[in-house]
Structures are given as C-alpha cells and as structure tokens.
C-alpha positions as CSV (number, residue, x, y, z in Angstrom):
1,X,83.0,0.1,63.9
2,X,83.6,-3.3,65.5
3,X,79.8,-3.5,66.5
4,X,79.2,-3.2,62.8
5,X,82.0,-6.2,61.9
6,X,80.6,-7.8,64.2
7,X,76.9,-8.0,63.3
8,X,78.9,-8.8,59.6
9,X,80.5,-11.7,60.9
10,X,77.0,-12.8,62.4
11,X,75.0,-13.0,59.2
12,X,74.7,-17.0,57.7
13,X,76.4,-17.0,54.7
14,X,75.2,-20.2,53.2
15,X,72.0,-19.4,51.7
16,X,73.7,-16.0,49.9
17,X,75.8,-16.2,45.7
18,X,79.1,-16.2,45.6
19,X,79.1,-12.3,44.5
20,X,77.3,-11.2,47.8
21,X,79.4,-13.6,49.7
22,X,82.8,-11.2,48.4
23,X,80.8,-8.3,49.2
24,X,80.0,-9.0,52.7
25,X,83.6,-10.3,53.2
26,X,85.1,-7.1,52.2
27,X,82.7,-5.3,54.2
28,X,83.5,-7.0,57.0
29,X,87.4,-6.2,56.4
30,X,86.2,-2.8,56.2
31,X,86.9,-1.9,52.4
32,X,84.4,-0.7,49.9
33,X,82.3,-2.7,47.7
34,X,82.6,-1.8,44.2
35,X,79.9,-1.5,42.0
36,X,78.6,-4.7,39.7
37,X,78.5,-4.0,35.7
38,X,74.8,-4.6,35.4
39,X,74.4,-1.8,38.1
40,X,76.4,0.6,36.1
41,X,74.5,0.0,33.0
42,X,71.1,0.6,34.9
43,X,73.2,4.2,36.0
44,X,74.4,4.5,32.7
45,X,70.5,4.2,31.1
46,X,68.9,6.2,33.6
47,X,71.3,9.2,32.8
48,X,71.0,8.7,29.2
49,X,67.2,9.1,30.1
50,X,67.4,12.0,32.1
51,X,69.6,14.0,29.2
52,X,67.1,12.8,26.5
53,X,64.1,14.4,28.5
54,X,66.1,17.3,29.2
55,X,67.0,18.1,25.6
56,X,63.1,17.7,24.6
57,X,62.3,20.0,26.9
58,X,64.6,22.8,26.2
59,X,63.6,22.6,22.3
60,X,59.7,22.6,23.1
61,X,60.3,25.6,25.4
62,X,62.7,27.4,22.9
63,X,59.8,26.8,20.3
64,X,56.5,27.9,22.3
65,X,58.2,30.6,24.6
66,X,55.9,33.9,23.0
67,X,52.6,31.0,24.3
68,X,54.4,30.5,27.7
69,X,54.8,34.5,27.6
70,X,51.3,35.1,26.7
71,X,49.7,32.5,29.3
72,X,52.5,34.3,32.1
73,X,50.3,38.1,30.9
74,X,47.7,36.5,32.1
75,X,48.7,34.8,35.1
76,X,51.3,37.8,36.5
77,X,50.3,41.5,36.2
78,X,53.7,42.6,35.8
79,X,55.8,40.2,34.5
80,X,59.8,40.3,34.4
81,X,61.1,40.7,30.7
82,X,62.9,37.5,30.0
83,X,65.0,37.4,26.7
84,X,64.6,33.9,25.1
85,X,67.6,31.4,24.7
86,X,68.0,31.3,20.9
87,X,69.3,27.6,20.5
88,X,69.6,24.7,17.5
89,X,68.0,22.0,17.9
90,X,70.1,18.9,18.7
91,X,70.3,16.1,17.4
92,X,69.6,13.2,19.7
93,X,68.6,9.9,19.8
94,X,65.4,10.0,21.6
95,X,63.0,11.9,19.5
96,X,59.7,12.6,21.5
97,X,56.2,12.9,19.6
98,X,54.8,15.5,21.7
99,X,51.1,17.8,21.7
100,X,51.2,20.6,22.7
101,X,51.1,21.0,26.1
102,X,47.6,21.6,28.0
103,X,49.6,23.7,31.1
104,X,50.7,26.2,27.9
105,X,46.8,26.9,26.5
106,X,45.1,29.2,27.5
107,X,42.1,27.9,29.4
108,X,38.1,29.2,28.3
109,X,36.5,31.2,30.5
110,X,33.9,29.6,32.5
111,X,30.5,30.6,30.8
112,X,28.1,30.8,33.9
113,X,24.8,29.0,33.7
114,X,21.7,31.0,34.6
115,X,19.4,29.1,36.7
116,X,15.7,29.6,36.8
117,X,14.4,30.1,40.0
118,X,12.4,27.9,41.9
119,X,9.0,28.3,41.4
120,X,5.7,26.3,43.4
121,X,3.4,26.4,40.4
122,X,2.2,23.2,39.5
123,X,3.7,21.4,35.9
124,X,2.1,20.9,32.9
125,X,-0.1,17.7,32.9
126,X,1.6,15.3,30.2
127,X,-0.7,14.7,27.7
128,X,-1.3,10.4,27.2
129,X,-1.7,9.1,24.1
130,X,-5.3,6.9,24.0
131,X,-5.6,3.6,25.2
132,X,-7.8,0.6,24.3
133,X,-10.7,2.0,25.7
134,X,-10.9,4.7,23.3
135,X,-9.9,2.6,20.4
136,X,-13.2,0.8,21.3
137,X,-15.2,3.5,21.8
138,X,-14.3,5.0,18.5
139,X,-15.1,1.7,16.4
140,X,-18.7,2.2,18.5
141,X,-19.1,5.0,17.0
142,X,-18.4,4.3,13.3
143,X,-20.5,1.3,14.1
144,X,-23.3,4.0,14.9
145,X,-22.8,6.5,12.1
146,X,-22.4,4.1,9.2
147,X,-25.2,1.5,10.8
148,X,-28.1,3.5,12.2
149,X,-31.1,3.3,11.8
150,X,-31.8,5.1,7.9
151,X,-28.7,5.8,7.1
152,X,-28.0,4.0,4.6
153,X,-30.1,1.0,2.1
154,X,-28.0,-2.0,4.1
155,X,-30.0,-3.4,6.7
156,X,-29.9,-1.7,10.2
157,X,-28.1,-3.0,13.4
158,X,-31.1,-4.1,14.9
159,X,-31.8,-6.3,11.9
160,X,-28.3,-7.5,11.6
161,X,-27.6,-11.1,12.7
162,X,-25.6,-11.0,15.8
163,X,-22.6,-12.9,14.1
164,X,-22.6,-10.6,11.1
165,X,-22.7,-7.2,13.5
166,X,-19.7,-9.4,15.9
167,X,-17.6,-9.6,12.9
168,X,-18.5,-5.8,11.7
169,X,-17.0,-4.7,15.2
170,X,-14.2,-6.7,15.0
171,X,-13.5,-5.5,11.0
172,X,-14.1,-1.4,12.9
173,X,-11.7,-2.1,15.7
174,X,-9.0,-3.5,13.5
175,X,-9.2,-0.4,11.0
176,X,-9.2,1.9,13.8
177,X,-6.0,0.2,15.5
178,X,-4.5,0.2,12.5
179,X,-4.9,4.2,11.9
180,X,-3.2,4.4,16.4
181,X,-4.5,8.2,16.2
182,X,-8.2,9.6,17.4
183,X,-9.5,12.1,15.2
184,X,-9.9,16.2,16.4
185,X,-13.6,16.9,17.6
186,X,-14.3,18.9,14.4
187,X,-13.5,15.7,12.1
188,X,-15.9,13.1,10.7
189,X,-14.9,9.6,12.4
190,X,-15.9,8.0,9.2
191,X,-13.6,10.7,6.9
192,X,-10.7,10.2,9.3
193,X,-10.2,6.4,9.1
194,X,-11.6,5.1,6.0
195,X,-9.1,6.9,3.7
196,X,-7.9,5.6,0.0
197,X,-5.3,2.9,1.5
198,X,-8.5,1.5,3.7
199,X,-11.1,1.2,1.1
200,X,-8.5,-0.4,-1.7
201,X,-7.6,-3.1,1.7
202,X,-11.1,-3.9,2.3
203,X,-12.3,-4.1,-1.9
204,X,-8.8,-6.6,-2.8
205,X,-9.7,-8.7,0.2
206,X,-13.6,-9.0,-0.8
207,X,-12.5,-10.9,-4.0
208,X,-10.7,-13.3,-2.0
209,X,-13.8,-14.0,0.1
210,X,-16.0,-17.3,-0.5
211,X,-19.2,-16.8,-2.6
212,X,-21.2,-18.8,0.4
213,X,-23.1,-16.4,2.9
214,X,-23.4,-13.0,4.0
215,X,-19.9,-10.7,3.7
216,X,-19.6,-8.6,6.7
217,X,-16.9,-6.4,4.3
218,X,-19.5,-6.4,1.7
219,X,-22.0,-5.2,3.8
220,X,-19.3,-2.6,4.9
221,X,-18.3,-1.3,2.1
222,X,-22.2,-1.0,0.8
223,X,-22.6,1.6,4.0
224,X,-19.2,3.4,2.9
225,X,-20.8,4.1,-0.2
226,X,-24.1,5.4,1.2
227,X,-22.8,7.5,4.0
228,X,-21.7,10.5,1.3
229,X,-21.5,10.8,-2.6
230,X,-17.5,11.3,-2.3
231,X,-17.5,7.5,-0.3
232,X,-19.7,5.8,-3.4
233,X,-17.5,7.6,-6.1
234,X,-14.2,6.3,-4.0
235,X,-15.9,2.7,-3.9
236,X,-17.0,2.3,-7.5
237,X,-13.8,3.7,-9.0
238,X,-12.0,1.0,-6.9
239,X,-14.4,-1.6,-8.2
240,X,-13.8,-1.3,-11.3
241,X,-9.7,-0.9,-10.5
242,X,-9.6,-4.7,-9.0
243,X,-12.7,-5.7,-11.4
244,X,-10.1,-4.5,-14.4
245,X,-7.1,-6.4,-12.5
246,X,-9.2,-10.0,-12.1
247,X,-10.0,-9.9,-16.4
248,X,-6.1,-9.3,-16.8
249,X,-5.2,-12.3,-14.1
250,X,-7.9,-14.5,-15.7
251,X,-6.0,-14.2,-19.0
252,X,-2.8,-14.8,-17.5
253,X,-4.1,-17.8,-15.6
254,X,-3.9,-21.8,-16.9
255,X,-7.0,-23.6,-16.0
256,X,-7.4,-27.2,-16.6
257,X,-10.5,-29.4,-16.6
258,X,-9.7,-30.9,-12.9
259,X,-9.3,-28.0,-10.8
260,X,-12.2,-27.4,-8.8
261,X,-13.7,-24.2,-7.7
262,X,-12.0,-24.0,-4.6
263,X,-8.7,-23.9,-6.2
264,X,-9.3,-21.0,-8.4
265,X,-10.9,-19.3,-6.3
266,X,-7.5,-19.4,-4.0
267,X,-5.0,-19.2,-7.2
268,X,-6.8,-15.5,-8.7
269,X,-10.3,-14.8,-6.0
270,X,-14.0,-14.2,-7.4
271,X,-16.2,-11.7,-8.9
272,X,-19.4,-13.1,-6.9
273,X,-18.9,-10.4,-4.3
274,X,-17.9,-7.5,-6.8
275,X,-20.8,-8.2,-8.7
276,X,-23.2,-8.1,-5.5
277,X,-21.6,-4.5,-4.6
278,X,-21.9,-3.6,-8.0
279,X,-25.6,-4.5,-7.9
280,X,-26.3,-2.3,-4.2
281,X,-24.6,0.7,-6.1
282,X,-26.6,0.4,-8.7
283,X,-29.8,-0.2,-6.7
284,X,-28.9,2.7,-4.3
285,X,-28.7,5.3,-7.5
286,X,-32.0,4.4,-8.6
287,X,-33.3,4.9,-5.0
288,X,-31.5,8.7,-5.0
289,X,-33.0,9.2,-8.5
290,X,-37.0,7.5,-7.1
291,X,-36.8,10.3,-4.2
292,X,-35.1,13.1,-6.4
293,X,-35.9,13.1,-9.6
294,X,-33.0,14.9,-12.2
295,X,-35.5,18.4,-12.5
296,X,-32.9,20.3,-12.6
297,X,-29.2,20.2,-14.9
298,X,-26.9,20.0,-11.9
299,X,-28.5,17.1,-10.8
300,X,-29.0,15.8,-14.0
301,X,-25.2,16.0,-14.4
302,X,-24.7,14.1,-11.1
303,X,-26.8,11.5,-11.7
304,X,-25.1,10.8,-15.2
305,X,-21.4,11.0,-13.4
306,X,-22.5,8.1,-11.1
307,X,-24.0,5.9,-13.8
308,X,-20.9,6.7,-16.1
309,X,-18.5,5.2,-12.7
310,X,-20.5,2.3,-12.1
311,X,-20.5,1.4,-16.2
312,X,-17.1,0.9,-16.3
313,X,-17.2,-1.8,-13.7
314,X,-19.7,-3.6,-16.6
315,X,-17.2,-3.0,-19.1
316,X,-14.7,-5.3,-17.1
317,X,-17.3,-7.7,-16.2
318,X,-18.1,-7.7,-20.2
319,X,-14.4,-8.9,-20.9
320,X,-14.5,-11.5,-18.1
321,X,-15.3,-15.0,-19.1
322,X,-16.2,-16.1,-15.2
323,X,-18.5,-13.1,-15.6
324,X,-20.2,-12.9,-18.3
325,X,-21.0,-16.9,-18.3
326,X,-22.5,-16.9,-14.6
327,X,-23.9,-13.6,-14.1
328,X,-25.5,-12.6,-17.3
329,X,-28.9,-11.6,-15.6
330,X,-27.8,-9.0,-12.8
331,X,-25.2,-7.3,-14.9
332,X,-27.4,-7.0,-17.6
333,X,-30.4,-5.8,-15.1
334,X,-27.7,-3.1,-13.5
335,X,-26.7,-1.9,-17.4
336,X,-30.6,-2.0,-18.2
337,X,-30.9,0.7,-15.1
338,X,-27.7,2.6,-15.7
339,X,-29.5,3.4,-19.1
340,X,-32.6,4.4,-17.9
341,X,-30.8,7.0,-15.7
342,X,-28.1,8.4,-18.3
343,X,-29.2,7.1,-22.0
344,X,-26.0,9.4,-23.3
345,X,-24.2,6.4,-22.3
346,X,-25.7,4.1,-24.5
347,X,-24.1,4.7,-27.8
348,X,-20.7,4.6,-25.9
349,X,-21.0,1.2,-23.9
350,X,-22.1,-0.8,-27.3
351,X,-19.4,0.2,-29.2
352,X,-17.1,-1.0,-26.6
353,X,-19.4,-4.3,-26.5
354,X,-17.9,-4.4,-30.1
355,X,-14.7,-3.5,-30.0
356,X,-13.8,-6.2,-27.6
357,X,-15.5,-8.8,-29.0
358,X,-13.9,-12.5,-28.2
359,X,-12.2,-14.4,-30.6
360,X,-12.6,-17.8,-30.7
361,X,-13.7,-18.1,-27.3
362,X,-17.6,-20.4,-27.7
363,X,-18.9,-19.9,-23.9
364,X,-18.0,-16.4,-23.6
365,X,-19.5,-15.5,-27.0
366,X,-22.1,-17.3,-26.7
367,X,-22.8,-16.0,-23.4
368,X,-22.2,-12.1,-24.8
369,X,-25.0,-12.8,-27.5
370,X,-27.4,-13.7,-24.6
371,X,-26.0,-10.4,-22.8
372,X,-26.9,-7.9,-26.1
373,X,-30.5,-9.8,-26.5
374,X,-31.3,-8.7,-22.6
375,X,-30.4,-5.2,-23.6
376,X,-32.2,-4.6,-26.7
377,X,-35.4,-6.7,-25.2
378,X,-35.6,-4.9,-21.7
379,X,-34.2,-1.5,-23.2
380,X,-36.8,1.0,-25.5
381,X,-36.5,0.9,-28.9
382,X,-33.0,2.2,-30.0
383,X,-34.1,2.9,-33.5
384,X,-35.8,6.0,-32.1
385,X,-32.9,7.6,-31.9
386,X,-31.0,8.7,-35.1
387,X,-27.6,8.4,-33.3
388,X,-28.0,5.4,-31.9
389,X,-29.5,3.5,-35.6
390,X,-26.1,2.8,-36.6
391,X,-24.8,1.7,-33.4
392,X,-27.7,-1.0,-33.5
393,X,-27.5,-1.9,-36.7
394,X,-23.3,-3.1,-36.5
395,X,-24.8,-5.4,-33.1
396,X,-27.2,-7.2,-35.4
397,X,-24.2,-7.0,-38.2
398,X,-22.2,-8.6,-35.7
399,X,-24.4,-11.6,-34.8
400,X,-25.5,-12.4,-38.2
401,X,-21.6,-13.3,-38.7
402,X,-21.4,-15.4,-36.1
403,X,-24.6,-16.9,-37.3
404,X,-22.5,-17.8,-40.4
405,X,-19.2,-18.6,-38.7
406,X,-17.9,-21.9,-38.0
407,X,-18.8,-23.1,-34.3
408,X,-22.0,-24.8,-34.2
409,X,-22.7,-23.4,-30.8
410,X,-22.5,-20.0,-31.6
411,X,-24.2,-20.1,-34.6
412,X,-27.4,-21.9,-33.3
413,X,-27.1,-19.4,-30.1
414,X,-27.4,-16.5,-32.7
415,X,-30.2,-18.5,-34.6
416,X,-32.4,-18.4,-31.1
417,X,-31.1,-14.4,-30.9
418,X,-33.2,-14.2,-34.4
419,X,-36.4,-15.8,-33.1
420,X,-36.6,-13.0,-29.8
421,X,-40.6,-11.9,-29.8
422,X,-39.4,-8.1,-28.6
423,X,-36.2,-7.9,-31.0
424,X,-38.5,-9.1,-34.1
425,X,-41.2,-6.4,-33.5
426,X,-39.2,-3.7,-32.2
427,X,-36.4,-3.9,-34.5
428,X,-36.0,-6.5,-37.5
429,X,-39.8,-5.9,-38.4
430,X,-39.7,-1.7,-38.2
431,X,-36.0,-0.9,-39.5
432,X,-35.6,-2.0,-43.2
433,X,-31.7,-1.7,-42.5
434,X,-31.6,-3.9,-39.7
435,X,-34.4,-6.6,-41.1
436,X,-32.3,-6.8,-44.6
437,X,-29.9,-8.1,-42.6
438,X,-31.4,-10.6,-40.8
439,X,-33.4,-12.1,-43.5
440,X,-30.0,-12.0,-45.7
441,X,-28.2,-14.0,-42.9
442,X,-31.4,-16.8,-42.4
443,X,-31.4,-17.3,-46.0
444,X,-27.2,-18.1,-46.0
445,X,-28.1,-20.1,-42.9
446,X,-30.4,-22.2,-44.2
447,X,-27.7,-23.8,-46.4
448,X,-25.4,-24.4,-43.3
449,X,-23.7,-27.7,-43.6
450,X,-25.1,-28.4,-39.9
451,X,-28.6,-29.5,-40.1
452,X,-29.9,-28.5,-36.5
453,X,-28.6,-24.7,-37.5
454,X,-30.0,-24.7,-40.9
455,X,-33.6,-26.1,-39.2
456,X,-33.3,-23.1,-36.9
457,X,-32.6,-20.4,-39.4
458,X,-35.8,-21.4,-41.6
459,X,-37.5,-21.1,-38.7
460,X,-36.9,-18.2,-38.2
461,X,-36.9,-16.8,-41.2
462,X,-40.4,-18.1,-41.4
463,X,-41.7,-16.3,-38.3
464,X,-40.1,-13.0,-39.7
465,X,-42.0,-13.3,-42.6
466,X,-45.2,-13.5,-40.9
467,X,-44.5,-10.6,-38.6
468,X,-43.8,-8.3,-41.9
C-alpha cells in the first residue's frame, strides 16, 4: 500500500487538469475517486442501449417462434417441447426496422451439379467466317460468269479496256463486301448478290453518271440483263421506275437560261445512260427473236411480255422534254423494233402519245411531231389494219391542229410533217379519211397570218394534189 502512494506521489503533476490532479490526490490519500457526470451519462446510454436491443429481441422472437421451432425440427431430431412466452409488445423508444432474420430461414438444399467426364476426343473445329481472300475470289467469279466469253451481247473480257474491266472489279468486290456472306455451293453467285436492293443502287447511280465515255455500271447492268430472262425483266422494270422519277423531277425543277449542263446534270442526273441501256435491251430482244423466231404461242407470248416492259420506259421518255428533244432517233428506232416484235402494242402506245400531249410547251411539241413522223415513215402502213385506222387518223387530227394553232414554230414543224414522201403515199394519198383532213387543214393554213407558214402549207397542198 505505501509502494503504491508512493509511485502516486512520484507521477509530475504539472502537465495533468485540475480534475485528474484531485483524482490522483485522493488516490494517493487512499480514498476513492468518484465517478465524473459525463462518465455516468456514457453508463447511463449504454444501458439504455442494452434494454432497447433486448426488448427487440424478445418481440421478434415472441413473433417468429413456430419459424425458430420449424428450423430447430430440422436441426435436432428430438427436440424438447418449449411453450412460448405469450407477451405484449412494449412500448419503447427505440423502434428497430428489422428483416427477417437469415439464421431463422430455412436454407435450400444444395442442388448437386453433374459433371461430364473427361473425355480425350478432339473438339469441334470452329467454323471462321471468310476473309478477304474469298471476298475476292467470289467477285472473280461473277467477273467470269457475267463476262465470258458468249455470254452475253457486251463485249467480252478480253476485249474490255483494261481501265473499264479495273473498275468492273472494283464495282464486283464492293457489291460482294457489301452482301459479308458467301453463297451455299448449290446457289448461283450471280442470284445470290445481285438482288432487288442491288440492281435499284446500281440503275439510281447510272443517272448520276456523266454522259462522256464508257460506263463500267452500264456495261454491268447490260450483262445482268443478259445472264437470265428474270435479270432483263428486273432491269427494265427498274428502268422505267427511275426513267418515270426523272420526268416528275424535271417538272419540279426551275431551270434558267445560265445554268450549264454540268449543273443540271448534278441538281436532278441524265437520261443519256438510261437511254443507252434502254437501246442494248432492245437490241438484245431482237437478237433472241433473229436466233428463235416466235413459231410457237408460248414464245410468242414471251417475246410480247418483254417488248410490252421495255415500252413503258418510252412512254417516260415521251413525257420527258430532255428526252424527247435530244434523243428523238434511238428512241424512235427502239419503239420502231418493239413494234415489229409485238404490233398488239401499237394501238396502245399512240393513244398514250395522245393523251399526254404537251401544252404549250414549243421544243417538246415540236420535237414529239418529229417523233410520230419516224413512226408512221419507218413503221408499215397502219391503215391496213381496221383497228388501228382510227388510232391513225386522231395523230394526223392532232397535228393538223397544231398546224392551225398559234406558235409559229409548231405550226411550220407540222407544215414539213405534211410534205413527208412515205406519210403522203402511204397514208394521206390511200385513206380518204386521213387525206380530207390534211387537205382541209393546208387550205385553213394557207390564210395563216404568218407568211412563211402559209408559203409552206400551199406547198404542200400542191404536192398532195399531184400525188392523188
């Protein structure tokens, strides 16, 4: 006891409070320290803490005792009966927000995972998708099947410039990157990438192309058409889709005097490469018919179902001003052909001629009457026909009115219509119907209040009197 006063005595006071100062002292004297108020309230709280949890537990045990039975069944075999504490709930101030309790659930039974036995068989190879290399070996080969040598009217690889057949290989690899699969061994190559999607891309981007040079897509889309008769139908429907869409832009488009060529042709494209296609389809049909002439109905029928497709490209080019003004010749030459392979499409194509006459429009009508006279000249004699006289006779109705109308232009271009060698002989100097007409017009015409017109009409009117 005095070794412990005197280790108290020893301690340096000078450095401690005022409260542990008293506390040593009394130590030292041997009494006691009592205990501070801030360490009773710390007792205090952790009491009040202690009763709190205690209380929660007793409730959530009162609650969930026939769970806590259940889970001791499965734990314990024979388990002592133990009659539950029936108790209110208290009231206290520290209410705890509890789940219920993982120890208390029953726990799943472990489900036990079968595993396969080891085997030393070798694994499946994985299956690799193709790479480059066989992208370009399968634009080689459409180059080969749609390229060869007879196998279709273009001109062959070997007599393809090398630029033109680079730029076909480049166009083939692109289309077949584009498609990222390879086609089974039992599928055409040609089938299997050139689908609807492909032909419409390549057919909108030809009328963007310039007019200058050989078109590689062109020249493309001309072996499409010859490789099988399901390709040419696919390529001249198209045709006459975006042939159809360029008349209804056209219309929709303000020109003015200073834009150049180059500008319009990047505002709404060209119909110089649609009307080339058009003119390949049209020569490759008469080829087909040449070799295989329509002996028998079915064939007949065929040849008549491509003619009828590739006429309703004219019919747009027809309603085109750009066309009809710069390509007169081929399209009437194509339309001449078409006839001579189905003439049931005659009738039908010159009432349409009619029906969409232009108003008010002097190039384009005057170009149109220069379109009819190449028919009727290159064409046999429509008054042959009985169906067909009537058809005839409301086209020369038709350009005796505009030989009467008001623009100089059109009348003198209908004037010079009068004066054709093959339409006098053929038609005004045979069919009373039509040549009433005619000499009815001239004789109107030679009172025209433009002199150069009413020149032109007598003399015409004097020729047609000679050849009656």
């Amino acid at each position: 006891m005095n070794r412990k006063k005197d280790l108290l005595l020893s301690i340096d006071t000078s450095s401690l409070s005022r409260t542990k100062k008293n506390v040593l002292a009394k130590q030292s004297r041997g009494k006691p320290a009592k205990p501070s108020a801030l360490a009773k309230r710390r007792q205090k709280k952790k009491l009040d803490i202690q009763q709190a949890i205690s209380e929660a537990l007793d409730d959530y045990t009162a609650e969930n005792v026939d769970a806590y039975s259940s889970y001791e069944s499965e734990l314990v075999s024979e388990s002592p009966a133990v009659t539950p504490k029936v108790e209110t709930k208290r009231k206290h101030s520290f209410d705890l927000q509890m789940t219920r309790s993982p120890i208390l659930t029953p726990k799943p039974k472990p489900v036990e995972e079968e595993i396969p036995p080891l085997s030393l068989e070798a694994k499946e190879p994985i299956v690799k998708g193709p790479t480059l290399e066989d992208f370009h070996d399968a634009a080689d080969d459409l180059y080969d099947s749609l390229f060869q040598s007879g196998a279709s009217p273009v001109p062959t690889k070997s007599a393809l410039p090398p630029k033109q057949k680079e730029e076909l290989h480049r166009m083939l690899f692109e289309i077949v990157l584009r498609k990222a699969q390879m086609p089974p061994d039992d599928a055409d190559d040609v089938a299997f990438f050139f689908d609807t999607i492909t032909v419409s891309a390549l057919l909108y981007e030809l009328r963007f192309e310039s007019p200058y040079g050989a078109s590689s897509r062109s020249a493309l889309l001309e072996a499409l058409a010859a490789h099988s008769l399901d390709f040419e139908a696919l390529v001249a429907g198209r045709l006459a889709q975006f042939a159809l869409q360029f008349v209804l832009d056209e219309r929709e488009t303000q020109f003015s005097p200073d834009d150049d060529f180059a500008a319009v042709q990047k505002q709404i494209g060209g119909v110089h490469r649609y009307v080339g296609l058009f003119h390949a389809l049209v020569e490759s049909l008469k080829t087909d018919v040449a070799m295989l002439p329509p002996t028998s109905a079915l064939l007949a029928q065929r040849y008549t179902a491509r003619a009828q497709r590739l006429l309703r490209s004219v019919e747009c080019f027809v309603r085109s001003r750009d066309t009809i003004e710069k390509y007169t010749e081929t399209v009437a030459a194509c339309t001449v052909s078409l006839f001579s392979v189905a003439p049931a499409l005659i009738a039908p194509f010159y009432a349409f001629v009619l029906k969409h006459w232009p108003r008010g429009h002097s190039e384009k009508t005057i170009a149109l009457i220069g379109f009819l006279e190449i028919l009727l000249s290159s064409s046999p004699p429509l008054y042959l026909t009985p169906f067909l006289k009537p058809v005839v006779t409301r086209v020369f109705r038709r350009v005796c009115e505009e030989l009467l109308g008001d623009q100089v232009e059109i009348s003198k271009r209908a004037a010079y219509f009068m004066q054709d060698y093959y339409l006098r002989c053929n038609y005004i100097a045979i069919d009373e119907a039509i040549g009433t007409l005619v000499k009815v017009a001239l004789t109107k015409g030679m009172d025209h209040w433009n002199e150069i017109i009413a020149v032109t009409c007598e003399k015409a009117f004097d020729v047609i009197l000679d050849d009656i």
